[in-house]
N, C-alpha and C positions, 0 to 999 in steps of 0.2 A: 451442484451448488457452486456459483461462481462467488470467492468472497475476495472482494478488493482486487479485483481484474482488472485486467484493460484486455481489448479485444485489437491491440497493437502496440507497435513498438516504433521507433526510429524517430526521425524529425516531428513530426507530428506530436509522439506522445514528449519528446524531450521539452517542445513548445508548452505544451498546456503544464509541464513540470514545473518548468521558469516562473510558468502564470503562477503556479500553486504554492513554490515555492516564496516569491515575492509575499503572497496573503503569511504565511505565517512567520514570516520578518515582521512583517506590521502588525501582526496581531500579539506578539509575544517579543516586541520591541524593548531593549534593555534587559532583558531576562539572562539571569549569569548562565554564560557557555552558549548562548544563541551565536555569539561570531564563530564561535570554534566550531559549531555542529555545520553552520553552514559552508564554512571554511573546507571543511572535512569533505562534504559533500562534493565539491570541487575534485576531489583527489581521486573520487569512484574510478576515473577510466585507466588510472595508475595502477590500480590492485592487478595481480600478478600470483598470488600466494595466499595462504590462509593468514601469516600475521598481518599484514599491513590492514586484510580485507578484515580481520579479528579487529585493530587498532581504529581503523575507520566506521563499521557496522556501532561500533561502543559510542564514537564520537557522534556519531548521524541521527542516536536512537531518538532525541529528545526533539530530532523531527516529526516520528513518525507517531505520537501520541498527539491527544487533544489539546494535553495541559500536564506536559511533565512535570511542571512546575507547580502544580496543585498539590504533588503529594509527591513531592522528589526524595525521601528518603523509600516509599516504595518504588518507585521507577531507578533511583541510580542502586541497588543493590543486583533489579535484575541486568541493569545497563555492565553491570562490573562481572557478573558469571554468563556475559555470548560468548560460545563459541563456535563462532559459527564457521564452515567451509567455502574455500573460493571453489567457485563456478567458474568457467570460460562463458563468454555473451558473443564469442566471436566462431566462425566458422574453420574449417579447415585450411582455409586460405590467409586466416587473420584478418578476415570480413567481419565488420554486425553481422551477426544471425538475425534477422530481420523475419518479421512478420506483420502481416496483417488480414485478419479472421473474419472480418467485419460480413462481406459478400457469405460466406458459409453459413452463418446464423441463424438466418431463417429457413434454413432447410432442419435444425432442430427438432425433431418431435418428441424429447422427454421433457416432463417437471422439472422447469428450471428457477432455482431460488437464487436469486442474486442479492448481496449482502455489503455493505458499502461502510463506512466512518465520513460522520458527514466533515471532516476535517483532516482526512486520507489525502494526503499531500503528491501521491506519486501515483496512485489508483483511485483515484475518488469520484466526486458524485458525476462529474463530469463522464467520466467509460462508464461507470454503472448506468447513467440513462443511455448512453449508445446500446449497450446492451439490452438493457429494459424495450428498448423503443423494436431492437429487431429480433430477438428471441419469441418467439409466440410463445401466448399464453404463461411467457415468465412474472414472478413477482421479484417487487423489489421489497427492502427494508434496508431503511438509512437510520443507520445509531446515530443520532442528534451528541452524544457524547463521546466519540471516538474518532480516534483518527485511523493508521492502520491497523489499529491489535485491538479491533473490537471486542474478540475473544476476552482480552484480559480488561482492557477497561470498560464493560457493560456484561459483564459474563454472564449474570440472569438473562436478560433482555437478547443477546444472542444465542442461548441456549435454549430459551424458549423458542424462536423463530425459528431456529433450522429441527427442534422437536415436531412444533406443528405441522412445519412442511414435509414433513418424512412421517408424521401419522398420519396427514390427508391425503398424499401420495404414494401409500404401503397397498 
């Protein structure tokens, strides 16, 4: 199960970020804390440590939903308890760790369910059809109501689909 992939990294995936990120400036225009979260954003290639990347993850979260702002006392309670861990994204050298998976894909031969937020700003619809297109015989499902945390904002609806896919594929 691929959910909210990308089947790359670097210039390319930072390009279609921009792209995705500009759509939910304009779509969620004037919304309290939309300058900060994008502002935040901005900051990712400075993390270095868990608090800053703790301080920032809190500030960015209300990108990565459909509509934070639908039901923001549910969203800012889990936005206030991440704790989340820095990662390194750089190599041994202080390089991008850089990848790109795309050419391997079709050589694939398990059931592969691919799973997207049609409003996934950083992994969205746009890798999931690269995926879809060179996976054989994968399916896709796009939560029309989510963005990256389909899990928590469509949890029936993603529950169901990754159930069916793992009883028609057992």
């Amino acid at each position: 199960m691929l959910y909210d992939s990308a089947p790359v990294n670097g210039p390319e995936f930072g390009a279609e970020l921009a792209r995705e990120l500009q759509k939910v400036a304009e779509r969620h225009a004037g919304k309290p804390g939309l300058d900060v979260a994008l502002a935040a954003f901005n900051e990712i290639p400075e993390i270095n440590d868990d608090a800053p990347h703790a301080r920032i993850a809190r500030a960015i979260m209300p990108l990565y939903l459909a509509d934070y702002w639908a039901d923001e006392p549910r969203w800012s309670s889990m936005q206030a308890a991440l704790q989340p861990s820095y990662i390194s994204g750089v190599d041994e050298d202080g390089a991008p760790d850089l990848f790109d998976d795309r050419d391997e894909l079709g050589a694939l031969e398990v059931p592969t369910l691919i799973v997207v937020g049609r409003h996934d700003f950083i992994c969205g619809p746009h890798w999931a059809e690269e995926l879809f297109k060179a996976i054989p015989e994968a399916q896709l499902t796009v939560l029309e109501g989510s963005g990256h945390f389909g899990h928590l904002e469509e949890p029936d609806r993603f529950a169901d689909t990754v159930a069916a896919f793992v009883t028609a594929t057992a």
